[in-house]
N, C-alpha and C positions, 0 to 999 in steps of 0.2 A: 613665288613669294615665300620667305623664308618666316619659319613662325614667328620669330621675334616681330620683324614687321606682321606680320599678321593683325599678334596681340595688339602692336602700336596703336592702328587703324582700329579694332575693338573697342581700344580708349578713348577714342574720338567720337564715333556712334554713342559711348557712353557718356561722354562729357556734351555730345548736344542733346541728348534726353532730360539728364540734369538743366541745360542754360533753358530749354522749352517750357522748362513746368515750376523754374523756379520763381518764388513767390505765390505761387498760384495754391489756393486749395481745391479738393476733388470738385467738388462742383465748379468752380472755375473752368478746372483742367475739363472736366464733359462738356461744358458751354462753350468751346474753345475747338470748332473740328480741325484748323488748321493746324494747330497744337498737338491735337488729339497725331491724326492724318502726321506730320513730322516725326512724331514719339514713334509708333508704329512704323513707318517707314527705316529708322534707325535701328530698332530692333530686330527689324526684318534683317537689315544686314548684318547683323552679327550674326544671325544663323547665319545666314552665309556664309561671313570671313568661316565659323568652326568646321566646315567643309572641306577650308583648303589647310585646315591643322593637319600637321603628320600625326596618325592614328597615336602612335608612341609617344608623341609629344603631348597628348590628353591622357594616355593611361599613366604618366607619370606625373602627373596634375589633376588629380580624383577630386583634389575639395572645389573644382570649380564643372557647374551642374555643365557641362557640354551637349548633353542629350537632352535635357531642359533647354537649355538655348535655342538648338537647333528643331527642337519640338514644338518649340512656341513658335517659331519662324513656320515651320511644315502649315500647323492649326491658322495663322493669320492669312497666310498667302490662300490655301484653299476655303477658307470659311468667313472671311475677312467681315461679311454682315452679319454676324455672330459673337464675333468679341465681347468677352465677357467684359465689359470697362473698369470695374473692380478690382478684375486682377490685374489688368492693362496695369492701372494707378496704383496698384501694391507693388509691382512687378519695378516701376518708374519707381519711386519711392522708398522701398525699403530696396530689394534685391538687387538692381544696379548699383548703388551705392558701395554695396557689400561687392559686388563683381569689379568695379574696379580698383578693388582696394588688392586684390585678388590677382588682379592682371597688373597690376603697376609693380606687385612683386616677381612676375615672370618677364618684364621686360628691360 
């Protein structure tokens, strides 16, 4: 898979994070495991897709956190009943926003 697609599919895990929680405030969004469980699941796959980025193709795109992504992805998969849900909904909220504003300029 070629980065460009890669990114595309990032966009899409980002844009169903955003359609899951919108309207919703944080306490909605905690009372919501389905919600919750979807969001998480989406993010999980972006660590992924940043996996199959050619190593080159992230060092020359520094303003986008790649090791943050795929860090957050590592932390959920093995600790998953642990989730801090704060940053989960910071993370949903403000920093995806920002990410694909980020990746719509790389693709």
């Amino acid at each position: 898979m070629s980065n460009e697609e890669t990114v595309k599919k990032m966009l899409v895990y980002c844009a169903k994070t955003q359609a899951y929680s919108a309207g919703l405030d944080e306490l909605q969004f905690y009372s919501s495991p389905m919600i919750v469980e979807a969001c998480v699941f989406d993010l999980i796959q972006l660590g992924e897709l940043v996996s199959k980025l050619d190593p080159m193709f992230m060092e020359t795109n520094p303003q986008i956190p790649w090791k943050k992504i795929r860090g957050f992805r590592h932390k959920v998969v093995h600790d998953y009943e642990n989730i801090d849900f704060k940053t989960l909904w910071e993370i949903i909220t403000h920093n995806v926003p920002g990410l694909i504003g980020m990746l719509k300029l790389l693709s």
